[in-house]
FIMAR-327150 format. One record per residue: x, y, z of N, C-alpha, C in turn; residue in one letter. Coordinates in pm, whole numbers, plus 50000, padded with zeros to 5 digits. Layout:
FIMAR-327150
XYZXYZXYZA/...
END
This chain:
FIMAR-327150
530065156049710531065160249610532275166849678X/532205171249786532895182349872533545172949934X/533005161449956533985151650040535045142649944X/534365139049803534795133649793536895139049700X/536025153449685537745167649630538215164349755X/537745166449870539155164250001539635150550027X/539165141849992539195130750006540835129549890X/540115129149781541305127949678542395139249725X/542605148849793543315158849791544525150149905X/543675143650023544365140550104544965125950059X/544415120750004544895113349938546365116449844X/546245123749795547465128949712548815136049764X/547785140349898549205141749991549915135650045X/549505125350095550005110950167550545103450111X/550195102249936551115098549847552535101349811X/552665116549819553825126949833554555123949891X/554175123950057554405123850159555225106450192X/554775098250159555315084150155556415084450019X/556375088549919557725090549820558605096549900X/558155107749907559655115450002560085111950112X/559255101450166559905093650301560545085250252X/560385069250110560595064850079562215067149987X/562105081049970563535083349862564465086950027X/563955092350103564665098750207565385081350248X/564495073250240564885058050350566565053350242X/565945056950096566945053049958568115054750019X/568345070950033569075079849995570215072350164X/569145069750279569895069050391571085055750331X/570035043550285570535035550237572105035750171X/572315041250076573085044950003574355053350058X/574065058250163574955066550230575715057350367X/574545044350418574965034350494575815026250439X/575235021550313576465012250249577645014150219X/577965028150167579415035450148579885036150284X/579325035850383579995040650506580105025250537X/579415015250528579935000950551580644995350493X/581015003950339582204995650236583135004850239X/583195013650343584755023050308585765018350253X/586645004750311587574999250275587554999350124X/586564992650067586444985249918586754996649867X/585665010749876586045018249795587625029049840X/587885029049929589455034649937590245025149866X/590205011649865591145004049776591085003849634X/589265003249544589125006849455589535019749350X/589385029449429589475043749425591335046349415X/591825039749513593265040749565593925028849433X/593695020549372594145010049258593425021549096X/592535029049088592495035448981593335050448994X/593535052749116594515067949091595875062649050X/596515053049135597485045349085597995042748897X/597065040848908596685034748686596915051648675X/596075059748718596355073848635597685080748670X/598305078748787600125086348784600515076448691X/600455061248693601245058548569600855058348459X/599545066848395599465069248267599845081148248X/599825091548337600195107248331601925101448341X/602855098448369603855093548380604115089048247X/603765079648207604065075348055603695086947925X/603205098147971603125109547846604615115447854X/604575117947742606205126447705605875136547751X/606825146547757606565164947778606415166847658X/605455179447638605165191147521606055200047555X/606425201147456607245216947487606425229447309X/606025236847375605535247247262606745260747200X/607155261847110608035274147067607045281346990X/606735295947041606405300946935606625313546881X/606765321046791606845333846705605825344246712X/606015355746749604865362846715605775374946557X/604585378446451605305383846303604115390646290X/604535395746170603905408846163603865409646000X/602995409345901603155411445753604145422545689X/605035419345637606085425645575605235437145483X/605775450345481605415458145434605735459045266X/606715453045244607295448945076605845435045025X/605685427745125604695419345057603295426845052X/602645432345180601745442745143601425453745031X/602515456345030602545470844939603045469344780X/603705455944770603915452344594602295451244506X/601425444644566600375446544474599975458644438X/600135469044491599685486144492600795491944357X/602075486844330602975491144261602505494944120X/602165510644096602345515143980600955523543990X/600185519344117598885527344124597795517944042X/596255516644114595395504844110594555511943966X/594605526444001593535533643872594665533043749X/595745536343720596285533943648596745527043559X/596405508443681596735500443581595185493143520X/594125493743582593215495743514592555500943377X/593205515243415593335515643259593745513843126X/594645509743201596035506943081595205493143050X/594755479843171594625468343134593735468543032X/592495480943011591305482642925591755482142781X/592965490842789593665494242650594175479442579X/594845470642713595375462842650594735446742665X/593155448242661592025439242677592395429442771X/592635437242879593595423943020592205423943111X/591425418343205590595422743281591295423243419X/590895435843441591705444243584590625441343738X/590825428143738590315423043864591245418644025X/592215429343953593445422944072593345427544193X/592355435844221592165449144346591175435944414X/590475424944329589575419044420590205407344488X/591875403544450592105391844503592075391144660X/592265381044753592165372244883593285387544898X/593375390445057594255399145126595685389945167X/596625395645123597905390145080598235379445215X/598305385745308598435380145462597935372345490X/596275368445433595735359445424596065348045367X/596245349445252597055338445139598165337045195X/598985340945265600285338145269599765325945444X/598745328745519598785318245622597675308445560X/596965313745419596685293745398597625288645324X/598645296645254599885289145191600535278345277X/600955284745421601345275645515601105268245532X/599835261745518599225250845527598775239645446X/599225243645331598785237345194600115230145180X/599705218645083600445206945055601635207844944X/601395216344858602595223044782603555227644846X/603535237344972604275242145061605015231345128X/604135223045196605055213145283605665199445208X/605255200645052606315196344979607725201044949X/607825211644960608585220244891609585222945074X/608975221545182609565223745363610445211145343X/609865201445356609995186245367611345180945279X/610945186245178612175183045053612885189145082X/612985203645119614475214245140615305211445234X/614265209445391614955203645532615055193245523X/615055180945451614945166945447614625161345556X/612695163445630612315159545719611575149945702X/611195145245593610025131845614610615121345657X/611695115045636612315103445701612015104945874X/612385118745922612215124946065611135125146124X/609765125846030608885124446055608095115246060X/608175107045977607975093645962608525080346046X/609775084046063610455073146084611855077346223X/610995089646290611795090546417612095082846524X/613255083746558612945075646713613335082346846X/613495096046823614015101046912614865109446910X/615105121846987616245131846961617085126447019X/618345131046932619975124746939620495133047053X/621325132847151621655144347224623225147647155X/623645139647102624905142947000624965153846907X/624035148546781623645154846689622825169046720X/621955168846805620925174746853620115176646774X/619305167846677618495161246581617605149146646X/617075146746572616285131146544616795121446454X/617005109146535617235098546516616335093146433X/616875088546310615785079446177616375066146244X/615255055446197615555042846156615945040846084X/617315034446114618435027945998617825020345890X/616635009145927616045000145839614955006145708X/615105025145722614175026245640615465036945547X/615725046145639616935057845595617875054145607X/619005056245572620445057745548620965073245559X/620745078245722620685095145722622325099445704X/623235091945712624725093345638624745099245513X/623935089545408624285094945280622965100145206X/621875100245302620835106845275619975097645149X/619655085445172619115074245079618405066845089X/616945067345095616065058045133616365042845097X/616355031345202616185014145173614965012945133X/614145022045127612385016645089612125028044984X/610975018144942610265032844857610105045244889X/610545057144839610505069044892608975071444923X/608475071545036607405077945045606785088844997X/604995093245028604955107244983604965114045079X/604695127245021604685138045197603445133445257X/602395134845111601175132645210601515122445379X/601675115445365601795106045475602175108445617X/603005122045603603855128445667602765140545707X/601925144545646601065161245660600315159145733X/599675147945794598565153545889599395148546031X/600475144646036601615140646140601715155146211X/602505157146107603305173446121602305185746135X/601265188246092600415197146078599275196646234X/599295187846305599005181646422599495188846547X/600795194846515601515201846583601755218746602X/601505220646410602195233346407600365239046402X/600715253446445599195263746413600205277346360X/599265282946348599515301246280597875304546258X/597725315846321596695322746353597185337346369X/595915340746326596135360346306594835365846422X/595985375746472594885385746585594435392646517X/592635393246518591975400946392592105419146498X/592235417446611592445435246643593675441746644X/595095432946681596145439546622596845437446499X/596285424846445596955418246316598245411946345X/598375410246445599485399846492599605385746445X/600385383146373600395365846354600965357746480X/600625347646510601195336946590601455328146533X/602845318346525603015310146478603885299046597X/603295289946557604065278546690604145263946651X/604795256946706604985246946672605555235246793X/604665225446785604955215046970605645203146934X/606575199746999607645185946984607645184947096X/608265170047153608205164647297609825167247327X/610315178247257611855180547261611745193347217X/612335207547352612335221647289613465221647207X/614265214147144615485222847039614795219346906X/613905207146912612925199946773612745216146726X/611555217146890610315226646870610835238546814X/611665247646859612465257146814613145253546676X/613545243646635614635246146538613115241746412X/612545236146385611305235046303610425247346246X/610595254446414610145266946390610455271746291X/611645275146318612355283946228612615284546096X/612535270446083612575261145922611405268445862X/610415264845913609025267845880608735284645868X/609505290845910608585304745891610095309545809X/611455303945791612595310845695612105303745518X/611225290545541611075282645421609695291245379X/608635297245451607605302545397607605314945315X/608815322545402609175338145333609945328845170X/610615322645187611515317745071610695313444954X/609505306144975608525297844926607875310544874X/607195321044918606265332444896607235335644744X/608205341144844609425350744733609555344044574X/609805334144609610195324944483608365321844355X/607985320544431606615320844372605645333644305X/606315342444354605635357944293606855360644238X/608025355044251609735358644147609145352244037X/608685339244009608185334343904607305339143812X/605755339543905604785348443839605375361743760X/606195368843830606375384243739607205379743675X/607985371243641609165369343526608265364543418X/607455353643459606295349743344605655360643245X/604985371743365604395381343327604925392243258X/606325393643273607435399043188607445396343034X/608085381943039608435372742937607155374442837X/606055368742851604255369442845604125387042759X/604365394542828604255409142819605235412842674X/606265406542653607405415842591606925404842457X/606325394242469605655388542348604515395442280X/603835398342358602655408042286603175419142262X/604165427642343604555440242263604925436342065X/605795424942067606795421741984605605417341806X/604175415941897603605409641808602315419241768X/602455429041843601015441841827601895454441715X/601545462941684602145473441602600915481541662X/600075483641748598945494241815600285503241845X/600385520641900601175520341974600335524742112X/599095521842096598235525142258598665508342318X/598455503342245598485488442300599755484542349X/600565488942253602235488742317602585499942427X/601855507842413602355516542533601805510742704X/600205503142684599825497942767600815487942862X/601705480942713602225471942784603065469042800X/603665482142776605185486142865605005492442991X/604065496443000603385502143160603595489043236X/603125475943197603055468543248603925459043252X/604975460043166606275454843213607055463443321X/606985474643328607225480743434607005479543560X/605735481043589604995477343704605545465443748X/605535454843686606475440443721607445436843730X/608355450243664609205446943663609805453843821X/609045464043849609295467844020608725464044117X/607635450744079607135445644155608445430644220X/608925427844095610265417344090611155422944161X/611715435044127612455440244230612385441344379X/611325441644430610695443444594610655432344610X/611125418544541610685404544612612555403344634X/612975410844600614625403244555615105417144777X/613955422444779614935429644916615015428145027X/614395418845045614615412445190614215399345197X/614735392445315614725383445339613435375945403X/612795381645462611385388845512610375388745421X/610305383845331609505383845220608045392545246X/607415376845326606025378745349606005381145482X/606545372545562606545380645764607745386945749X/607635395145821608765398945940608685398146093X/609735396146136609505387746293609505399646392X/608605397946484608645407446576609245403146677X/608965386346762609485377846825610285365546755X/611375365246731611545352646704611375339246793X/610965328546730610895316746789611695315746933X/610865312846993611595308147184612025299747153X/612795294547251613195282247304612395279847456X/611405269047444610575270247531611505261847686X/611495263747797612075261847909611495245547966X/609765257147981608675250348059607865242847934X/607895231047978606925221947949604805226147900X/604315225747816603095225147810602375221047851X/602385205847814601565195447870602585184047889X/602295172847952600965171748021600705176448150X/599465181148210599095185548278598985174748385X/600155169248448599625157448577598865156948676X/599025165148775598865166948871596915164648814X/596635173648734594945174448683594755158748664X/595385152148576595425138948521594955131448643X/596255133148735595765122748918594605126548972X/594755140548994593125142449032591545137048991X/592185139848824590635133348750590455118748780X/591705108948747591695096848805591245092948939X/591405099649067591215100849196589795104649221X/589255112149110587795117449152587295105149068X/587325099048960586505088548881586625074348982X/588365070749036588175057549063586755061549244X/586665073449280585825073149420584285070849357X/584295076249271582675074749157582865062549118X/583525058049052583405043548998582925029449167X/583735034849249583965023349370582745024949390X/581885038649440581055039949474579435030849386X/579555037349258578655028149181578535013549152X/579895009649198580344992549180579354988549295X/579964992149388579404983549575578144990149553X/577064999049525575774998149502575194989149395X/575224988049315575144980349183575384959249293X/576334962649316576234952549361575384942949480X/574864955049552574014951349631572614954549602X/572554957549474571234957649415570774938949403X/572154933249353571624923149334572084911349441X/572094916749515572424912049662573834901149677X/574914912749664576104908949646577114916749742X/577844912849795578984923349873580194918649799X/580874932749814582354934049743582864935949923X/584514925149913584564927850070586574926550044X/586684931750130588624930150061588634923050210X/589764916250146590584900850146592564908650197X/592764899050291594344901650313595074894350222X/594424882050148594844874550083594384874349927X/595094868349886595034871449684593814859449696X/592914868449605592504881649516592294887449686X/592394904449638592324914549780590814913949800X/590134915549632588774917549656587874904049580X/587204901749685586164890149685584754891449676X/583994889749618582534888749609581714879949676X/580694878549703580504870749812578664874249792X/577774862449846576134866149874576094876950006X/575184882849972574494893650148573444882750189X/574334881650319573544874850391572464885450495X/
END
Protein backbone atom coordinates (compact mmCIF):
# COMPACT_ATOMS: atom_id res chain seq x y z
CA UNK A 1 0.00 0.00 0.00
CA UNK A 2 3.04 2.22 0.96
CA UNK A 3 4.39 1.62 -2.40
CA UNK A 4 1.79 1.92 -4.18
CA UNK A 5 0.91 6.24 -2.32
CA UNK A 6 4.66 6.83 -3.55
CA UNK A 7 4.27 5.41 -6.56
CA UNK A 8 1.19 7.63 -7.49
CA UNK A 9 2.90 10.60 -5.72
CA UNK A 10 5.84 10.30 -8.07
CA UNK A 11 3.89 9.83 -10.60
CA UNK A 12 2.10 13.11 -10.17
CA UNK A 13 5.19 14.82 -10.02
CA UNK A 14 6.59 13.95 -13.26
CA UNK A 15 3.37 14.86 -14.61
CA UNK A 16 3.86 18.52 -13.28
CA UNK A 17 7.09 18.44 -14.07
CA UNK A 18 6.61 17.54 -18.00
CA UNK A 19 3.61 20.44 -18.24
CA UNK A 20 5.91 22.98 -17.02
CA UNK A 21 8.60 21.83 -19.32
CA UNK A 22 6.09 21.52 -22.01
CA UNK A 23 4.46 25.24 -21.50
CA UNK A 24 8.18 26.43 -20.90
CA UNK A 25 9.07 24.66 -24.75
CA UNK A 26 5.32 26.85 -25.80
CA UNK A 27 6.24 29.84 -24.39
CA UNK A 28 10.09 29.54 -26.03
CA UNK A 29 8.17 28.88 -29.18
CA UNK A 30 6.23 31.90 -29.29
CA UNK A 31 8.93 34.17 -28.37
CA UNK A 32 11.11 32.41 -31.46
CA UNK A 33 8.53 33.14 -33.91
CA UNK A 34 8.12 36.92 -33.07
CA UNK A 35 11.77 37.15 -33.15
CA UNK A 36 11.68 35.32 -36.70
CA UNK A 37 8.72 37.56 -37.93
CA UNK A 38 10.03 40.91 -36.68
CA UNK A 39 9.65 42.44 -40.03
CA UNK A 40 5.83 41.33 -40.49
CA UNK A 41 5.03 42.58 -37.28
CA UNK A 42 6.97 46.13 -37.44
CA UNK A 43 5.12 46.53 -40.80
CA UNK A 44 1.80 45.32 -39.39
CA UNK A 45 2.04 47.27 -36.23
CA UNK A 46 3.73 50.31 -38.30
CA UNK A 47 0.37 50.21 -41.18
CA UNK A 48 -2.18 50.23 -37.97
CA UNK A 49 -0.47 53.27 -36.05
CA UNK A 50 -0.55 54.95 -39.39
CA UNK A 51 -4.71 54.35 -39.66
CA UNK A 52 -4.72 55.81 -35.99
CA UNK A 53 -2.73 59.50 -36.67
CA UNK A 54 -5.12 59.60 -39.47
CA UNK A 55 -8.13 58.91 -37.49
CA UNK A 56 -6.92 61.11 -34.47
CA UNK A 57 -6.28 63.71 -37.36
CA UNK A 58 -9.71 63.58 -38.83
CA UNK A 59 -11.39 64.51 -35.19
CA UNK A 60 -12.28 68.19 -34.94
CA UNK A 61 -11.01 70.07 -31.72
CA UNK A 62 -13.32 70.32 -28.56
CA UNK A 63 -13.12 73.33 -27.16
CA UNK A 64 -15.09 73.43 -23.52
CA UNK A 65 -16.42 77.10 -22.07
CA UNK A 66 -17.52 76.99 -18.85
CA UNK A 67 -19.31 79.13 -15.93
CA UNK A 68 -19.00 78.61 -12.47
CA UNK A 69 -22.74 80.49 -10.47
CA UNK A 70 -23.92 80.52 -7.51
CA UNK A 71 -28.00 80.55 -6.61
CA UNK A 72 -29.30 84.03 -6.51
CA UNK A 73 -30.32 85.03 -3.20
CA UNK A 74 -33.79 86.82 -4.58
CA UNK A 75 -34.62 83.26 -6.05
CA UNK A 76 -33.73 81.51 -2.71
CA UNK A 77 -35.30 83.73 -0.40
CA UNK A 78 -38.82 84.65 -2.38
CA UNK A 79 -40.41 81.42 -1.24
CA UNK A 80 -39.77 82.48 2.59
CA UNK A 81 -41.67 85.95 1.76
CA UNK A 82 -44.19 86.83 4.40
CA UNK A 83 -42.92 84.07 6.91
CA UNK A 84 -43.69 80.01 6.47
CA UNK A 85 -45.82 79.93 10.06
CA UNK A 86 -47.77 82.72 9.03
CA UNK A 87 -48.83 81.76 5.90
CA UNK A 88 -49.89 78.52 7.10
CA UNK A 89 -52.12 79.85 9.03
CA UNK A 90 -53.75 82.14 7.19
CA UNK A 91 -53.87 79.14 4.33
CA UNK A 92 -56.05 77.10 7.24
CA UNK A 93 -58.39 80.09 7.45
CA UNK A 94 -58.66 80.26 3.89
CA UNK A 95 -59.02 76.21 3.25
CA UNK A 96 -55.69 76.47 0.92
CA UNK A 97 -53.41 73.38 1.94
CA UNK A 98 -50.02 74.86 3.12
CA UNK A 99 -47.68 72.30 1.63
CA UNK A 100 -45.33 74.79 0.06
CA UNK A 101 -42.40 74.39 2.75
CA UNK A 102 -42.31 70.68 1.16
CA UNK A 103 -41.63 71.64 -2.46
CA UNK A 104 -38.13 70.31 -4.53
CA UNK A 105 -35.18 72.99 -3.26
CA UNK A 106 -35.42 75.92 -5.64
CA UNK A 107 -31.73 75.41 -7.08
CA UNK A 108 -32.63 72.16 -7.69
CA UNK A 109 -35.61 72.85 -9.92
CA UNK A 110 -34.03 75.52 -11.49
CA UNK A 111 -30.94 72.82 -12.88
CA UNK A 112 -33.68 70.22 -13.95
CA UNK A 113 -35.49 73.16 -15.63
CA UNK A 114 -32.34 73.42 -17.73
CA UNK A 115 -32.75 70.44 -19.02
CA UNK A 116 -36.25 69.94 -19.76
CA UNK A 117 -37.88 70.30 -23.10
CA UNK A 118 -40.16 73.30 -22.40
CA UNK A 119 -36.99 75.23 -21.67
CA UNK A 120 -35.12 74.35 -24.78
CA UNK A 121 -38.22 75.19 -26.59
CA UNK A 122 -38.56 78.37 -25.40
CA UNK A 123 -33.77 78.71 -25.90
CA UNK A 124 -34.19 77.47 -29.44
CA UNK A 125 -37.13 79.72 -30.45
CA UNK A 126 -35.64 83.00 -28.76
CA UNK A 127 -31.87 82.41 -30.22
CA UNK A 128 -33.20 80.93 -33.43
CA UNK A 129 -30.86 77.89 -33.14
CA UNK A 130 -32.47 74.80 -34.51
CA UNK A 131 -31.79 75.49 -38.13
CA UNK A 132 -27.92 75.81 -36.45
CA UNK A 133 -28.34 72.83 -35.00
CA UNK A 134 -29.75 70.83 -37.27
CA UNK A 135 -28.59 71.98 -40.31
CA UNK A 136 -24.95 73.45 -39.61
CA UNK A 137 -22.12 73.41 -41.68
CA UNK A 138 -19.71 75.17 -40.06
CA UNK A 139 -18.62 78.42 -38.33
CA UNK A 140 -18.58 81.46 -40.61
CA UNK A 141 -15.34 83.40 -39.83
CA UNK A 142 -17.28 86.55 -41.23
CA UNK A 143 -20.30 86.40 -39.36
CA UNK A 144 -18.67 84.60 -36.51
CA UNK A 145 -21.76 82.23 -36.42
CA UNK A 146 -22.73 79.02 -38.09
CA UNK A 147 -23.36 78.50 -41.40
CA UNK A 148 -27.09 76.87 -42.19
CA UNK A 149 -27.81 75.10 -45.33
CA UNK A 150 -29.30 77.26 -47.82
CA UNK A 151 -31.46 74.15 -49.11
CA UNK A 152 -33.25 73.90 -45.79
CA UNK A 153 -33.02 77.79 -44.17
CA UNK A 154 -33.16 80.97 -45.69
CA UNK A 155 -30.91 82.55 -42.61
CA UNK A 156 -31.40 86.19 -44.50
CA UNK A 157 -34.94 86.39 -43.88
CA UNK A 158 -35.16 83.83 -41.27
CA UNK A 159 -37.69 81.17 -43.26
CA UNK A 160 -37.65 77.67 -43.39
CA UNK A 161 -37.84 75.83 -47.39
CA UNK A 162 -38.98 72.67 -45.41
CA UNK A 163 -41.25 71.82 -42.84
CA UNK A 164 -40.39 73.54 -39.74
CA UNK A 165 -39.06 70.95 -37.69
CA UNK A 166 -39.51 70.12 -33.94
CA UNK A 167 -37.01 70.91 -31.24
CA UNK A 168 -37.27 67.52 -30.18
CA UNK A 169 -34.97 66.55 -33.03
CA UNK A 170 -32.58 69.08 -32.10
CA UNK A 171 -32.47 68.02 -27.93
CA UNK A 172 -30.54 65.13 -27.69
CA UNK A 173 -27.95 66.94 -30.39
CA UNK A 174 -27.54 69.89 -28.21
CA UNK A 175 -27.92 68.40 -24.77
CA UNK A 176 -24.86 65.98 -25.80
CA UNK A 177 -22.77 68.86 -25.24
CA UNK A 178 -24.02 71.07 -22.59
CA UNK A 179 -23.84 69.71 -18.55
CA UNK A 180 -24.61 71.80 -15.25
CA UNK A 181 -23.87 70.12 -12.13
CA UNK A 182 -23.88 71.31 -8.48
CA UNK A 183 -20.90 70.89 -5.89
CA UNK A 184 -22.87 69.24 -3.08
CA UNK A 185 -19.90 70.78 -0.43
CA UNK A 186 -19.70 74.28 -1.68
CA UNK A 187 -22.93 74.52 -3.70
CA UNK A 188 -21.21 75.73 -6.60
CA UNK A 189 -22.94 75.27 -9.93
CA UNK A 190 -20.93 74.40 -13.05
CA UNK A 191 -22.22 75.02 -16.17
CA UNK A 192 -20.45 74.29 -19.61
CA UNK A 193 -20.96 73.77 -22.84
CA UNK A 194 -18.46 71.95 -25.90
CA UNK A 195 -18.46 73.06 -29.70
CA UNK A 196 -15.60 72.20 -32.10
CA UNK A 197 -15.41 76.19 -32.27
CA UNK A 198 -14.54 78.35 -28.84
CA UNK A 199 -16.69 81.56 -29.94
CA UNK A 200 -19.86 78.67 -30.63
CA UNK A 201 -18.79 77.36 -27.17
CA UNK A 202 -18.74 80.67 -25.36
CA UNK A 203 -21.40 82.52 -27.09
CA UNK A 204 -24.18 79.41 -26.42
CA UNK A 205 -23.01 79.63 -23.12
CA UNK A 206 -24.17 82.57 -22.46
CA UNK A 207 -27.48 82.22 -24.35
CA UNK A 208 -28.13 79.40 -22.14
CA UNK A 209 -27.57 80.58 -18.66
CA UNK A 210 -29.04 84.70 -19.75
CA UNK A 211 -32.26 82.52 -21.36
CA UNK A 212 -32.56 80.32 -18.03
CA UNK A 213 -32.57 83.35 -15.49
CA UNK A 214 -35.21 84.93 -18.15
CA UNK A 215 -37.19 81.60 -18.48
CA UNK A 216 -37.23 81.13 -14.37
CA UNK A 217 -38.30 84.97 -14.01
CA UNK A 218 -41.03 84.90 -16.46
CA UNK A 219 -42.52 81.69 -15.15
CA UNK A 220 -42.89 82.53 -11.34
CA UNK A 221 -43.94 86.42 -12.98
CA UNK A 222 -46.81 84.34 -14.27
CA UNK A 223 -47.58 82.01 -11.44
CA UNK A 224 -47.94 85.11 -8.88
CA UNK A 225 -49.98 87.25 -11.28
CA UNK A 226 -52.31 84.11 -11.61
CA UNK A 227 -52.22 83.81 -7.93
CA UNK A 228 -53.08 87.48 -7.60
CA UNK A 229 -55.82 87.60 -10.18
CA UNK A 230 -57.15 83.86 -8.55
CA UNK A 231 -56.88 85.61 -4.99
CA UNK A 232 -58.75 89.02 -5.61
CA UNK A 233 -61.67 86.64 -7.07
CA UNK A 234 -62.30 84.90 -3.95
CA UNK A 235 -61.92 88.02 -1.90
CA UNK A 236 -64.71 89.61 -4.33
CA UNK A 237 -66.90 86.49 -3.86
CA UNK A 238 -66.53 85.55 0.16
CA UNK A 239 -68.22 88.23 2.65
CA UNK A 240 -66.14 85.98 5.77
CA UNK A 241 -64.02 88.87 6.97
CA UNK A 242 -61.42 86.06 8.48
CA UNK A 243 -61.48 84.63 5.06
CA UNK A 244 -60.95 87.96 3.41
CA UNK A 245 -58.44 88.96 5.67
CA UNK A 246 -56.62 85.57 4.95
CA UNK A 247 -56.58 86.57 1.55
CA UNK A 248 -55.31 89.69 1.43
CA UNK A 249 -52.35 88.36 3.43
CA UNK A 250 -51.96 86.49 0.51
CA UNK A 251 -52.19 88.82 -2.12
CA UNK A 252 -49.58 90.47 -0.41
CA UNK A 253 -47.17 87.95 0.06
CA UNK A 254 -47.36 87.65 -3.90
CA UNK A 255 -47.58 90.45 -4.49
CA UNK A 256 -43.77 90.92 -2.95
CA UNK A 257 -42.94 87.84 -4.07
CA UNK A 258 -43.67 89.50 -7.94
CA UNK A 259 -41.78 92.24 -6.98
CA UNK A 260 -38.31 90.30 -6.20
CA UNK A 261 -38.65 88.58 -9.68
CA UNK A 262 -38.87 92.12 -11.50
CA UNK A 263 -34.92 93.03 -9.57
CA UNK A 264 -32.48 91.60 -11.18
CA UNK A 265 -31.39 90.23 -13.93
CA UNK A 266 -29.92 87.25 -12.10
CA UNK A 267 -33.04 85.77 -11.48
CA UNK A 268 -32.16 82.27 -10.49
CA UNK A 269 -27.99 82.23 -10.88
CA UNK A 270 -25.80 84.74 -10.38
CA UNK A 271 -22.40 84.41 -11.98
CA UNK A 272 -19.42 84.10 -10.06
CA UNK A 273 -17.29 83.21 -13.28
CA UNK A 274 -18.63 84.13 -16.35
CA UNK A 275 -18.33 81.89 -19.33
CA UNK A 276 -14.49 81.57 -20.71
CA UNK A 277 -13.49 81.71 -23.84
CA UNK A 278 -11.66 78.53 -23.92
CA UNK A 279 -7.91 78.97 -25.64
CA UNK A 280 -6.89 75.23 -25.27
CA UNK A 281 -8.53 72.60 -26.93
CA UNK A 282 -10.20 69.53 -24.83
CA UNK A 283 -10.15 66.80 -26.86
CA UNK A 284 -9.03 65.03 -28.82
CA UNK A 285 -6.49 63.59 -26.96
CA UNK A 286 -3.87 62.42 -29.93
CA UNK A 287 -0.91 61.74 -28.99
CA UNK A 288 -3.03 58.83 -26.42
CA UNK A 289 -5.06 57.96 -29.67
CA UNK A 290 -1.32 57.00 -31.58
CA UNK A 291 -0.18 55.34 -28.74
CA UNK A 292 -3.32 53.12 -28.23
CA UNK A 293 -3.17 52.42 -32.00
CA UNK A 294 0.70 51.60 -31.73
CA UNK A 295 0.17 49.34 -28.69
CA UNK A 296 -3.01 47.33 -30.48
CA UNK A 297 -1.47 47.22 -34.14
CA UNK A 298 2.04 45.29 -31.98
CA UNK A 299 -0.82 42.92 -30.23
CA UNK A 300 -2.75 42.46 -33.21
CA UNK A 301 0.71 41.55 -35.56
CA UNK A 302 1.68 39.53 -32.86
CA UNK A 303 -1.59 37.30 -32.61
CA UNK A 304 -1.91 37.27 -36.55
CA UNK A 305 1.77 35.48 -37.24
CA UNK A 306 0.91 32.98 -34.26
CA UNK A 307 -2.54 32.11 -35.32
CA UNK A 308 -1.04 31.63 -38.43
CA UNK A 309 1.39 29.21 -37.75
CA UNK A 310 -0.91 27.31 -35.79
CA UNK A 311 -2.14 26.29 -38.97
CA UNK A 312 1.03 26.05 -40.58
CA UNK A 313 1.17 29.22 -42.49
CA UNK A 314 3.87 32.08 -42.66
CA UNK A 315 3.04 35.73 -43.10
CA UNK A 316 6.39 36.97 -44.90
CA UNK A 317 6.71 40.70 -46.49
CA UNK A 318 7.34 41.05 -50.05
CA UNK A 319 9.34 44.20 -51.78
CA UNK A 320 6.75 43.80 -54.24
CA UNK A 321 2.80 44.41 -54.28
CA UNK A 322 1.04 42.83 -52.12
CA UNK A 323 4.07 43.72 -49.31
CA UNK A 324 2.56 40.86 -47.37
CA UNK A 325 2.23 37.32 -48.67
CA UNK A 326 1.13 34.13 -47.12
CA UNK A 327 2.70 31.25 -47.98
CA UNK A 328 2.85 27.07 -46.49
CA UNK A 329 5.77 26.42 -43.53
CA UNK A 330 7.83 24.41 -44.98
Amino acid sequence: MAYFIKYMINSEQSSNSKLVHENEIDLKSIISVCLESYREIIVISSIIAALGVIFSLSLPNQYISSAKLAPSDVYKSESSVGGSSALSGLASLAGITAGMDQEMDKTQLAIVTVKSRDFFEYFVTKRNLLPKILFGLGFDQTTQDIRVNSEYYDIDINEWKITPPSSDQAYDSFYSFFDIQKDRRSGVIYMSFRNNNPVIAQKWLNFALEDLNSYLKMKDSQKYRKSIDYLNEKISATNLPDVKKGLVAFILTNTQKLMLTEISDEYAFKTIEEPIFPIKKSSPRRSIICILFAITGILFSIFLIIIFRVFNKKLSVSKNYPFLKLSELI
